[in-house]
mmCIF file of the N, C-alpha and C atoms, coordinates in Angstrom:
data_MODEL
# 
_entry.id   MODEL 
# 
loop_
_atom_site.group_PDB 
_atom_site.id 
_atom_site.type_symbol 
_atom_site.label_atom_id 
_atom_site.label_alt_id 
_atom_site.label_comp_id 
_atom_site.label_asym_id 
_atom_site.label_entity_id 
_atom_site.label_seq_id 
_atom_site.pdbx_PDB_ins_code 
_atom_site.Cartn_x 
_atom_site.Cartn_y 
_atom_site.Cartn_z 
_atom_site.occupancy 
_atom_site.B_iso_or_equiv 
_atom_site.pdbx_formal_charge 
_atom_site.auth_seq_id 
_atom_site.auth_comp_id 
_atom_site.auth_asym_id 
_atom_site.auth_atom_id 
_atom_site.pdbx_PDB_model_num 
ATOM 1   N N  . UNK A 1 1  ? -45.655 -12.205 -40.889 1.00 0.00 ? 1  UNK A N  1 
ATOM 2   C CA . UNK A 1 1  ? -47.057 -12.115 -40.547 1.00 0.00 ? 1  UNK A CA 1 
ATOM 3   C C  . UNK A 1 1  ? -47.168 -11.809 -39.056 1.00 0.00 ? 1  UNK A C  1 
ATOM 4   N N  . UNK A 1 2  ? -47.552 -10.402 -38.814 1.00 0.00 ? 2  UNK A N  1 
ATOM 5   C CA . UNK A 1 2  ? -48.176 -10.470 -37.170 1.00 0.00 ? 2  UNK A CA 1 
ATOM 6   C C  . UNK A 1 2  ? -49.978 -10.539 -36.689 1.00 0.00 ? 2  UNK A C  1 
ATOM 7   N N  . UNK A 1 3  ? -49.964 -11.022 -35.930 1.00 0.00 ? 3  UNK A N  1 
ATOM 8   C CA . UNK A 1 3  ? -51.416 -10.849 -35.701 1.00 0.00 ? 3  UNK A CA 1 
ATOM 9   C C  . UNK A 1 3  ? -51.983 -10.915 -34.226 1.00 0.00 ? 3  UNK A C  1 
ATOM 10  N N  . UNK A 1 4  ? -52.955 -10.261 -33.958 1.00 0.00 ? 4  UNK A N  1 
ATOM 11  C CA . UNK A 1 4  ? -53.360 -10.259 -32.639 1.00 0.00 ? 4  UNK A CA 1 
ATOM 12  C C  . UNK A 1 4  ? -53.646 -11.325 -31.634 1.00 0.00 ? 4  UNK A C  1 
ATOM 13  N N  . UNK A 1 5  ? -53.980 -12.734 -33.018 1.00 0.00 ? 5  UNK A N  1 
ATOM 14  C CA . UNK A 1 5  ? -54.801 -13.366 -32.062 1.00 0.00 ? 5  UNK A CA 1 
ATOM 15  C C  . UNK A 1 5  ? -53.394 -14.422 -31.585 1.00 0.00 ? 5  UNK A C  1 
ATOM 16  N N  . UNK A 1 6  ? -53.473 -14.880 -30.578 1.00 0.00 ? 6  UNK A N  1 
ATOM 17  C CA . UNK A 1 6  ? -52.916 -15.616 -29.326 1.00 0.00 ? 6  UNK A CA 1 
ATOM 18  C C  . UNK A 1 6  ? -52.481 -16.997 -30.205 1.00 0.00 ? 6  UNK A C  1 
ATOM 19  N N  . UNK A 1 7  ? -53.601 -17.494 -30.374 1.00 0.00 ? 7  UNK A N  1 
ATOM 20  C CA . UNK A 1 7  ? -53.551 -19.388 -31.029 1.00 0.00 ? 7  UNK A CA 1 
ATOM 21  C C  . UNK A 1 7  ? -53.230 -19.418 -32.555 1.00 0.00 ? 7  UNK A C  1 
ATOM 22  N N  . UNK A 1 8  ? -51.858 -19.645 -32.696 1.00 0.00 ? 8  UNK A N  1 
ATOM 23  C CA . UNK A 1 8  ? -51.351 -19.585 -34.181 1.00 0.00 ? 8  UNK A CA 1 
ATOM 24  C C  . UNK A 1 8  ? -50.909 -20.586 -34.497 1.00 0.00 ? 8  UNK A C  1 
ATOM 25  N N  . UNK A 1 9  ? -51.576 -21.814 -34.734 1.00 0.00 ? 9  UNK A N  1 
ATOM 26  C CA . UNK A 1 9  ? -51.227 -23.184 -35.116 1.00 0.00 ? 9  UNK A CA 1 
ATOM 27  C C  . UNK A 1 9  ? -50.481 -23.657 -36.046 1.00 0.00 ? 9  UNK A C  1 
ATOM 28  N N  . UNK A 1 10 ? -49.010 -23.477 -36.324 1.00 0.00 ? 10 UNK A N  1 
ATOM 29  C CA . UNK A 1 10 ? -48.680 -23.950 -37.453 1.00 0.00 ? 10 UNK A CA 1 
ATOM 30  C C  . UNK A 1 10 ? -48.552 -25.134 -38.085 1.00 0.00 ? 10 UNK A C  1 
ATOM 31  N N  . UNK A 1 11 ? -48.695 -26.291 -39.067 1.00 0.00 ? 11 UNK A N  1 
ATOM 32  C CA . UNK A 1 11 ? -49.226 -26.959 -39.511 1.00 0.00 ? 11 UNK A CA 1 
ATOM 33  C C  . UNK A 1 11 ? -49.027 -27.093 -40.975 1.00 0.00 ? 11 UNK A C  1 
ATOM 34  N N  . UNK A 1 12 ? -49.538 -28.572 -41.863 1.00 0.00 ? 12 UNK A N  1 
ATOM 35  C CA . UNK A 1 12 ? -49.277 -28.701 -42.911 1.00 0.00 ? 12 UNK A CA 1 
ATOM 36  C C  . UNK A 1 12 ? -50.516 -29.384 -43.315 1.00 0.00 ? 12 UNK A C  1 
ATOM 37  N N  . UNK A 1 13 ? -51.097 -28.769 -44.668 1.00 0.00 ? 13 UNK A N  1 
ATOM 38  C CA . UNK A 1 13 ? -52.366 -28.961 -45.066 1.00 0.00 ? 13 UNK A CA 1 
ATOM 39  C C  . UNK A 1 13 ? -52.519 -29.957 -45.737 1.00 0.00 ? 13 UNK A C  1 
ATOM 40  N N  . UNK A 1 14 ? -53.327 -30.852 -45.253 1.00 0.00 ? 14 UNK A N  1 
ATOM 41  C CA . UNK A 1 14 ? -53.260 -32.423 -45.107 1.00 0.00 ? 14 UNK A CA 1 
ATOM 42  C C  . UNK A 1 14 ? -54.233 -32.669 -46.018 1.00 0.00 ? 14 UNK A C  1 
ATOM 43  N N  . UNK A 1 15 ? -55.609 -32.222 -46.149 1.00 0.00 ? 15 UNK A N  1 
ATOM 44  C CA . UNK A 1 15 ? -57.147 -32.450 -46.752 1.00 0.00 ? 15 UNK A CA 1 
ATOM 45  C C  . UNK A 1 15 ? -57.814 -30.749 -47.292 1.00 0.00 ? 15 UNK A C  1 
ATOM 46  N N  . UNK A 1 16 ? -58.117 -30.399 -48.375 1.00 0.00 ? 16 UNK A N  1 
ATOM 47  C CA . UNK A 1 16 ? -58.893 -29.092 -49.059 1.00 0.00 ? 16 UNK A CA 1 
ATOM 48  C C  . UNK A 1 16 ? -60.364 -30.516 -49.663 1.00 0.00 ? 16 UNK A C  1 
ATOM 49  N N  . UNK A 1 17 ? -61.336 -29.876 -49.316 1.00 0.00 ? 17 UNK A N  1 
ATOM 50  C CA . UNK A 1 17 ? -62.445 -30.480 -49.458 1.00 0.00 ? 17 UNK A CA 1 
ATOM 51  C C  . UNK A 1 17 ? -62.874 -29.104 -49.846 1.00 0.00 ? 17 UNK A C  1 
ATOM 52  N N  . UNK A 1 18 ? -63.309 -28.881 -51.740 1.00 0.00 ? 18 UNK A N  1 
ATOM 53  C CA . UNK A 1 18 ? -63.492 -27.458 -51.925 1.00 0.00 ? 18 UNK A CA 1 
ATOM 54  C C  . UNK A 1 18 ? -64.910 -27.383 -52.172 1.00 0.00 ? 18 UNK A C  1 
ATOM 55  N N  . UNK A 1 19 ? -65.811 -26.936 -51.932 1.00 0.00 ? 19 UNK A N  1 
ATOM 56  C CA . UNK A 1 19 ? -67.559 -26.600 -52.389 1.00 0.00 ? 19 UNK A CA 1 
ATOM 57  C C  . UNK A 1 19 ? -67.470 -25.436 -53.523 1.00 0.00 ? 19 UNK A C  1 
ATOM 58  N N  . UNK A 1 20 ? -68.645 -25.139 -53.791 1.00 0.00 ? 20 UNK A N  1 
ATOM 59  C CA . UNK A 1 20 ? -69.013 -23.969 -54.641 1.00 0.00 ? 20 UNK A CA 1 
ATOM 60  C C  . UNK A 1 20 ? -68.686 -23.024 -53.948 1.00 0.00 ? 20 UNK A C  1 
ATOM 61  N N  . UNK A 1 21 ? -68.850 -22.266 -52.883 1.00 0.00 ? 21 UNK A N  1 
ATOM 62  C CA . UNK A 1 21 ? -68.878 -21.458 -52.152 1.00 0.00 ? 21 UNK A CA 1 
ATOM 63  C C  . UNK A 1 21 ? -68.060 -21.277 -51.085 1.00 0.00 ? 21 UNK A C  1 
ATOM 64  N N  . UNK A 1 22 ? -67.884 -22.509 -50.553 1.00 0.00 ? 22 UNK A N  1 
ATOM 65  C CA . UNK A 1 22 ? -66.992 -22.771 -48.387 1.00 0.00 ? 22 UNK A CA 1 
ATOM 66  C C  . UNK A 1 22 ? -66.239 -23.944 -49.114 1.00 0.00 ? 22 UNK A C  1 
ATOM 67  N N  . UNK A 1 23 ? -64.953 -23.742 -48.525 1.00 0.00 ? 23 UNK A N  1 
ATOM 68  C CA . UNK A 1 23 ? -64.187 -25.218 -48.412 1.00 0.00 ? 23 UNK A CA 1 
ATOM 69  C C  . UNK A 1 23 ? -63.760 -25.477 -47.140 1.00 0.00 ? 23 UNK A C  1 
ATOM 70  N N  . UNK A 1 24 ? -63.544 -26.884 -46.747 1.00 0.00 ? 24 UNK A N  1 
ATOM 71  C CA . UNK A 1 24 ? -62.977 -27.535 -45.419 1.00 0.00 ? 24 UNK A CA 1 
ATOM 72  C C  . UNK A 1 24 ? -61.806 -27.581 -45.786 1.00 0.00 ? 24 UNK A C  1 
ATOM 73  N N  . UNK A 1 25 ? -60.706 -26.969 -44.786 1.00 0.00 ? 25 UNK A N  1 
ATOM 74  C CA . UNK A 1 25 ? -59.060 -27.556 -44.910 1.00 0.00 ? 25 UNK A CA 1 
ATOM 75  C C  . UNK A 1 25 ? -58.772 -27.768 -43.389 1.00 0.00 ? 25 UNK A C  1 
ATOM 76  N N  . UNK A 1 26 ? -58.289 -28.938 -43.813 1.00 0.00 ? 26 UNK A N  1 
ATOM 77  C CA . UNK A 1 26 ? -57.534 -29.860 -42.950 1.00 0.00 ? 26 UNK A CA 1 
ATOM 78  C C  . UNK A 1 26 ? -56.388 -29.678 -42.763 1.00 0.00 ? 26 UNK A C  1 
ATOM 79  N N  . UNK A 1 27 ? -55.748 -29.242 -41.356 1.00 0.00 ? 27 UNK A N  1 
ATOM 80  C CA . UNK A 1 27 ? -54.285 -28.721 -40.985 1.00 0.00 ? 27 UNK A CA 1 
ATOM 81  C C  . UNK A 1 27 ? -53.854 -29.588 -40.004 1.00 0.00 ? 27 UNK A C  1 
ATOM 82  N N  . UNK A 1 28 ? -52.642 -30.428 -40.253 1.00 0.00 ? 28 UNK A N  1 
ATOM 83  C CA . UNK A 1 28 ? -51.927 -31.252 -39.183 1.00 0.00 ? 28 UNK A CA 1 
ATOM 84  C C  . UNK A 1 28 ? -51.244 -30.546 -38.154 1.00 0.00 ? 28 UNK A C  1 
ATOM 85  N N  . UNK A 1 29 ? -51.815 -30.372 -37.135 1.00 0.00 ? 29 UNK A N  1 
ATOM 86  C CA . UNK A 1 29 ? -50.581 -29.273 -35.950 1.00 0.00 ? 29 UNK A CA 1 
ATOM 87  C C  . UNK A 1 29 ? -49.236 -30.486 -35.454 1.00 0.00 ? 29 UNK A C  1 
ATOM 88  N N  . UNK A 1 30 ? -49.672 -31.320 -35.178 1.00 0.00 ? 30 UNK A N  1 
ATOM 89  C CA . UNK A 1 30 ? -49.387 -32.271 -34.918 1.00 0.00 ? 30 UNK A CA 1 
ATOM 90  C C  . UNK A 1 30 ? -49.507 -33.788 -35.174 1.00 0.00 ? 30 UNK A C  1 
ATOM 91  N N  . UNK A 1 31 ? -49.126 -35.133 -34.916 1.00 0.00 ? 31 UNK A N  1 
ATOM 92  C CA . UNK A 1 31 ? -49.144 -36.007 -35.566 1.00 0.00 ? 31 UNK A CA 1 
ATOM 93  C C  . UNK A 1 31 ? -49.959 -36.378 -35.003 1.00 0.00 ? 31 UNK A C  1 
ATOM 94  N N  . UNK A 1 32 ? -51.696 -36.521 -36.132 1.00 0.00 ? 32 UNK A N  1 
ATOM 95  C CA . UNK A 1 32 ? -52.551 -37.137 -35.820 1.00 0.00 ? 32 UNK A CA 1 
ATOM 96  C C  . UNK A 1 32 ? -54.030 -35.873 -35.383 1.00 0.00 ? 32 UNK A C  1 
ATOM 97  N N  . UNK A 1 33 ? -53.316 -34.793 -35.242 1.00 0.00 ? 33 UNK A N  1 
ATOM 98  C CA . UNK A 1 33 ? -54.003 -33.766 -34.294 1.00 0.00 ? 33 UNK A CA 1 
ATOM 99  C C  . UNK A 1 33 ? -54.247 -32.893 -35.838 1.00 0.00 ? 33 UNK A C  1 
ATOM 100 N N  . UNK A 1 34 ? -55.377 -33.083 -35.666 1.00 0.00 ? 34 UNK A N  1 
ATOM 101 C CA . UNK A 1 34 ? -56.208 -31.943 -36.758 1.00 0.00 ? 34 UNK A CA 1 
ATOM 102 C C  . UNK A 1 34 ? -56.819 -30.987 -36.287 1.00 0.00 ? 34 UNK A C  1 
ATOM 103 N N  . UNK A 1 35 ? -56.526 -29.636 -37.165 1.00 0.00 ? 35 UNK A N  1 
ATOM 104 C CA . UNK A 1 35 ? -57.816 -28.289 -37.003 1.00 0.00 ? 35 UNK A CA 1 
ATOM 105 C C  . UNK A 1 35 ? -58.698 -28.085 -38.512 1.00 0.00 ? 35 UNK A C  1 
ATOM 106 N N  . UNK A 1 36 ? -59.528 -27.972 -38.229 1.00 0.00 ? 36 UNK A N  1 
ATOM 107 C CA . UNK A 1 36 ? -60.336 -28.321 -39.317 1.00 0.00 ? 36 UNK A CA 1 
ATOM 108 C C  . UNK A 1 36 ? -60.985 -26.280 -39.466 1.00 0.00 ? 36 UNK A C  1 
ATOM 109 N N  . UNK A 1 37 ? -60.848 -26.012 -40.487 1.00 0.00 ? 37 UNK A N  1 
ATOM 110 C CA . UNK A 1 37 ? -61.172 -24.639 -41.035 1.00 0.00 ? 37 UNK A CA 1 
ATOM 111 C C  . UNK A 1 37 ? -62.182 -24.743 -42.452 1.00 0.00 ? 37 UNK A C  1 
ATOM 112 N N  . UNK A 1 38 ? -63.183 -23.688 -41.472 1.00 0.00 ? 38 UNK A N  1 
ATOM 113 C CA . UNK A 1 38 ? -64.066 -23.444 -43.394 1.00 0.00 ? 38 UNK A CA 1 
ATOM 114 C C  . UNK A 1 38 ? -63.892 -22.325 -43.879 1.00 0.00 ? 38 UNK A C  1 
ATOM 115 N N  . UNK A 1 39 ? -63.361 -21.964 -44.709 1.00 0.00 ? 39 UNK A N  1 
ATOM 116 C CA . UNK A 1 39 ? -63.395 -20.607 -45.512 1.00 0.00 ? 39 UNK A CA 1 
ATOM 117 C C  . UNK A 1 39 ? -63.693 -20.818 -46.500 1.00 0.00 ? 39 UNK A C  1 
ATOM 118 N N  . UNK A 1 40 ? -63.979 -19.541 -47.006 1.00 0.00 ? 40 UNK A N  1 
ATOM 119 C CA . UNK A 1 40 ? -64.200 -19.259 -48.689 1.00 0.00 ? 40 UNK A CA 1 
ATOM 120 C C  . UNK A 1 40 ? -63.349 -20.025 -49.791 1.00 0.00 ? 40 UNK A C  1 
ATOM 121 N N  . UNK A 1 41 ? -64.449 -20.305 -50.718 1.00 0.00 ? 41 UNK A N  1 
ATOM 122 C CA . UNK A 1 41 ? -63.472 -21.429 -51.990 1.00 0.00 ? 41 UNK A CA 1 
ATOM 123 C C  . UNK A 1 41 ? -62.520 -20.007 -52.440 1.00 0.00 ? 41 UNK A C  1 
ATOM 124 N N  . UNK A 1 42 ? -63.037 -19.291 -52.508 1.00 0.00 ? 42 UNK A N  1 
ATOM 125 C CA . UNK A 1 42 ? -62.062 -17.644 -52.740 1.00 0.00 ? 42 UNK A CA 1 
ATOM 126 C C  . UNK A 1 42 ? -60.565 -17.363 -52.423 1.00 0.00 ? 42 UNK A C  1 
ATOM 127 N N  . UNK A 1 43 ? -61.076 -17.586 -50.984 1.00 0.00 ? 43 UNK A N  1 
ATOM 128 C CA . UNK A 1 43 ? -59.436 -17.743 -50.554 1.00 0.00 ? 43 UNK A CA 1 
ATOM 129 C C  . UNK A 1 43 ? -59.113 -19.143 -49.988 1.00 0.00 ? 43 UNK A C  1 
ATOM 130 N N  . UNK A 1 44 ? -59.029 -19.880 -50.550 1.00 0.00 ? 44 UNK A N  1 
ATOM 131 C CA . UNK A 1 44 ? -58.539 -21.190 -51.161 1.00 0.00 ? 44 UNK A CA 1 
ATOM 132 C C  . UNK A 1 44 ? -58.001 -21.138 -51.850 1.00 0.00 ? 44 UNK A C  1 
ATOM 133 N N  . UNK A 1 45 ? -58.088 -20.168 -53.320 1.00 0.00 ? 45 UNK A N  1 
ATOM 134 C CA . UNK A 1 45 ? -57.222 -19.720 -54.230 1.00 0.00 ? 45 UNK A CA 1 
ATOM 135 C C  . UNK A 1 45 ? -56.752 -18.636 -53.893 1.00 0.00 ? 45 UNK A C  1 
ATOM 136 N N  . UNK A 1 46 ? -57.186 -17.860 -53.362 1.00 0.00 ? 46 UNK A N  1 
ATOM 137 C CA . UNK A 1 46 ? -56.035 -16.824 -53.444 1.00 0.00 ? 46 UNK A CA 1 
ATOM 138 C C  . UNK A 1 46 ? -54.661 -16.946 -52.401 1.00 0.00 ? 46 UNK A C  1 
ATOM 139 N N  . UNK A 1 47 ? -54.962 -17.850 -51.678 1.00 0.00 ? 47 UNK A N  1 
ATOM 140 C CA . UNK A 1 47 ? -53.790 -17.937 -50.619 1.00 0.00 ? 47 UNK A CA 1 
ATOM 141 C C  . UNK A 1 47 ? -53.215 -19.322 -51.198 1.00 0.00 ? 47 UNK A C  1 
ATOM 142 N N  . UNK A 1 48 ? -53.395 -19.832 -52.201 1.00 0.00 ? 48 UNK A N  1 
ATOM 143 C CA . UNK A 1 48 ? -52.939 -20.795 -53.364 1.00 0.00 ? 48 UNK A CA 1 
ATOM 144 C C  . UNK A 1 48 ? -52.622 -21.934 -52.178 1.00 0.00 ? 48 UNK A C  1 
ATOM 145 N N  . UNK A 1 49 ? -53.622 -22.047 -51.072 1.00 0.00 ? 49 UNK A N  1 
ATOM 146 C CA . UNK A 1 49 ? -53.819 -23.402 -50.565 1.00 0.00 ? 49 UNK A CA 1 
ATOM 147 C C  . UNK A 1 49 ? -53.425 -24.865 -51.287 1.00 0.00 ? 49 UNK A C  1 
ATOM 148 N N  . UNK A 1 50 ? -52.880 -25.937 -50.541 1.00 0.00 ? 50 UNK A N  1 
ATOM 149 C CA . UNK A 1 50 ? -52.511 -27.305 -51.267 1.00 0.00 ? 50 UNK A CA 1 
ATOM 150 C C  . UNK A 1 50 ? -52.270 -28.125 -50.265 1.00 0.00 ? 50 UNK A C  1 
ATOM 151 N N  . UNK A 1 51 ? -52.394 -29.091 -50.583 1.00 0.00 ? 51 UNK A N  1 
ATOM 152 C CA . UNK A 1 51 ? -52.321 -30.545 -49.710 1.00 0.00 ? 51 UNK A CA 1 
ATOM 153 C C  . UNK A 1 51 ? -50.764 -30.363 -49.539 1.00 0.00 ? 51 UNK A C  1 
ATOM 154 N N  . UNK A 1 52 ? -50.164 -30.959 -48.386 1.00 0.00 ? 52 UNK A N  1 
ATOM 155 C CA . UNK A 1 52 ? -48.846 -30.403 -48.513 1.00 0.00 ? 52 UNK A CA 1 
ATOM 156 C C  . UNK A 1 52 ? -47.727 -29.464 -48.356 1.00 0.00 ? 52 UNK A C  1 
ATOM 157 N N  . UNK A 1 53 ? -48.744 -28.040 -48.241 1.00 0.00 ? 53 UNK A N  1 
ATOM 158 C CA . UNK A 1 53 ? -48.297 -26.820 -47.897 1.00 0.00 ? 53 UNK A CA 1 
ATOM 159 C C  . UNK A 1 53 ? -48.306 -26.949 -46.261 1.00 0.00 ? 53 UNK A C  1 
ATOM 160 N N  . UNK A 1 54 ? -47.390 -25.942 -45.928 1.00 0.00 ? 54 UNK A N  1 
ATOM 161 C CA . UNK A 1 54 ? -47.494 -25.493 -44.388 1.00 0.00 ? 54 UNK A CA 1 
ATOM 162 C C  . UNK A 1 54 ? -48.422 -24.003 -44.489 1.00 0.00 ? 54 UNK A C  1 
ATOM 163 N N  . UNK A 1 55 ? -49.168 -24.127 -43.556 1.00 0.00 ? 55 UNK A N  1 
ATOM 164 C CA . UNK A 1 55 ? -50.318 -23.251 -43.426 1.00 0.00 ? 55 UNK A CA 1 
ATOM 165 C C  . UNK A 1 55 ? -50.494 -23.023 -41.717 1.00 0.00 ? 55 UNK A C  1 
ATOM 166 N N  . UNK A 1 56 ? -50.821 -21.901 -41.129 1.00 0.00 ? 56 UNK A N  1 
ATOM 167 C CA . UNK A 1 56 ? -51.574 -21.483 -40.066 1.00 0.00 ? 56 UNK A CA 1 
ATOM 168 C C  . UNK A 1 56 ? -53.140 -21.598 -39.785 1.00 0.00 ? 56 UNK A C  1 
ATOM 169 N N  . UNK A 1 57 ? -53.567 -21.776 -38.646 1.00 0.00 ? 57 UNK A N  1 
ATOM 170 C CA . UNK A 1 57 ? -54.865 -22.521 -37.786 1.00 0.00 ? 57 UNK A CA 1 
ATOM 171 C C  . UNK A 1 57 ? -54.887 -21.223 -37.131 1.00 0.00 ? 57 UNK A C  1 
ATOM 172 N N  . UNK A 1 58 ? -55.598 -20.237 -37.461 1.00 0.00 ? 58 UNK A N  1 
ATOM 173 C CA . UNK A 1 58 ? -55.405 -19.177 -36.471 1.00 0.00 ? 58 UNK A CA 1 
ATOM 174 C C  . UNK A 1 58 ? -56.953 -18.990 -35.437 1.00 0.00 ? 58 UNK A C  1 
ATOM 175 N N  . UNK A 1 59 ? -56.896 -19.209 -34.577 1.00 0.00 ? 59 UNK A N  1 
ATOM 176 C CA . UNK A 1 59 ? -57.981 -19.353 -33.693 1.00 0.00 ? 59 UNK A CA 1 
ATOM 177 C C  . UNK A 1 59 ? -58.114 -17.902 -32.896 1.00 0.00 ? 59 UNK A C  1 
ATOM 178 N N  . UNK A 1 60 ? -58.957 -17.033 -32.990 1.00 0.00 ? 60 UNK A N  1 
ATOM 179 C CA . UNK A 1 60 ? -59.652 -16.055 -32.345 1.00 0.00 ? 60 UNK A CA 1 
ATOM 180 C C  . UNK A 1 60 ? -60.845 -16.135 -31.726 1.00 0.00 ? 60 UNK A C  1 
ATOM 181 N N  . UNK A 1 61 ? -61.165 -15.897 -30.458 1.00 0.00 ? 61 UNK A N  1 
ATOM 182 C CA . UNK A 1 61 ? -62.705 -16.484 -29.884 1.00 0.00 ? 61 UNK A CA 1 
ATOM 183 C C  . UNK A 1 61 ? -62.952 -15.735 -28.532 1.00 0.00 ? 61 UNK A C  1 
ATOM 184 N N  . UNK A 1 62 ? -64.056 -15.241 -28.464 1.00 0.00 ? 62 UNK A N  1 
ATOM 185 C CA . UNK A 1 62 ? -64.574 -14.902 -27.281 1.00 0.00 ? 62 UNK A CA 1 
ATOM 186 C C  . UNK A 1 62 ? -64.483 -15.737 -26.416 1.00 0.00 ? 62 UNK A C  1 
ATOM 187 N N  . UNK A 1 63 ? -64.585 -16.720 -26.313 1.00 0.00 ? 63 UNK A N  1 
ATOM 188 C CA . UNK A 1 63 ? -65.445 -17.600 -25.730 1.00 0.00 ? 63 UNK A CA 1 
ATOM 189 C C  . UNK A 1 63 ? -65.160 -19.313 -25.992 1.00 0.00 ? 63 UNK A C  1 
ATOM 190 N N  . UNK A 1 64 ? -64.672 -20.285 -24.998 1.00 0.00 ? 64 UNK A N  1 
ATOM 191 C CA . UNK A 1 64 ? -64.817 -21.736 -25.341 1.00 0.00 ? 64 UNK A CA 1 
ATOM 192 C C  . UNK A 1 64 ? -66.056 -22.249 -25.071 1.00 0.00 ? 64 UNK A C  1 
ATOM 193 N N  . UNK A 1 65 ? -66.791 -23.111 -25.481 1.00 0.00 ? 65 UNK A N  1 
ATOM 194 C CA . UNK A 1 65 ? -67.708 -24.140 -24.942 1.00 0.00 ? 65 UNK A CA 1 
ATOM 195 C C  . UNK A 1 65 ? -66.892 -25.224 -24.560 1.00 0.00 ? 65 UNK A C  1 
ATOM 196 N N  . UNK A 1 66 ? -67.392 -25.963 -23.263 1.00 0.00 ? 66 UNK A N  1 
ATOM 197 C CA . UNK A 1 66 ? -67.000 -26.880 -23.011 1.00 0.00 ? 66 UNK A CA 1 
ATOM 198 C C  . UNK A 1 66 ? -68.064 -27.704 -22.619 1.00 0.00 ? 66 UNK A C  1 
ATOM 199 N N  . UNK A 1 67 ? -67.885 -29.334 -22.689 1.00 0.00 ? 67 UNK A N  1 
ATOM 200 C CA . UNK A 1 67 ? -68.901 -30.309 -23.003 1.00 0.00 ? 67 UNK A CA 1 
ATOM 201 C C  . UNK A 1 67 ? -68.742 -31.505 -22.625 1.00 0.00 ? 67 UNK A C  1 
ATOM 202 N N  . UNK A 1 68 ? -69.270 -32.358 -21.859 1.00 0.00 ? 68 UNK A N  1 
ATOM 203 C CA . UNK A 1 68 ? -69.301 -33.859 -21.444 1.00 0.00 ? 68 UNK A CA 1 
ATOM 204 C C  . UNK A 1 68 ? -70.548 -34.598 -21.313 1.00 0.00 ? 68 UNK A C  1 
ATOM 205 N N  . UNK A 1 69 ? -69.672 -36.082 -21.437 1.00 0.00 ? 69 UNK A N  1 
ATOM 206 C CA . UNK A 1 69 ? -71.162 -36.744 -22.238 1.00 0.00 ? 69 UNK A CA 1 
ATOM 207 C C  . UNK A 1 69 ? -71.779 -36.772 -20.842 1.00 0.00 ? 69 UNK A C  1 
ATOM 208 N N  . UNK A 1 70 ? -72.833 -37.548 -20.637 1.00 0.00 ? 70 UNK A N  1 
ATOM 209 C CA . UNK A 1 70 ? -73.859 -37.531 -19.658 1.00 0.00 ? 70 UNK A CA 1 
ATOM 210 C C  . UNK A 1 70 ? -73.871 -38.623 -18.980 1.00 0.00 ? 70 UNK A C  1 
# 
């Protein structure tokens, strides 16, 4: 797999929370350290996603926000 973007998190898929439409998956990069992804229930199956699997966090972004409390 090559790809352009920079942040390629590799990881093991910890939590699939699937909807009708969007699912949440939960990727361990690290111990304790989650990236949390919504995609399509679509490709949820087609990339035959599972609790357990090692999976990529691939982060592409214009732009960070950054934020502190007040």
């Amino acid at each position: 797999m090559k790809l352009s973007a920079r942040n390629q998190l590799k990881g093991i898929i910890r939590e699939i929370k699937e909807g009708e439409i969007n699912s949440e998956v939960n990727i361990e990069i690290a111990p304790g350290v989650w990236v949390c992804a919504q995609i399509s229930t679509a490709s949820v199956h087609r990339l035959e996603l599972a609790v357990g699997k090692e999976a990529y966090a691939v982060i592409k972004t214009d732009s960070v926000m950054v934020g502190v409390d007040d």
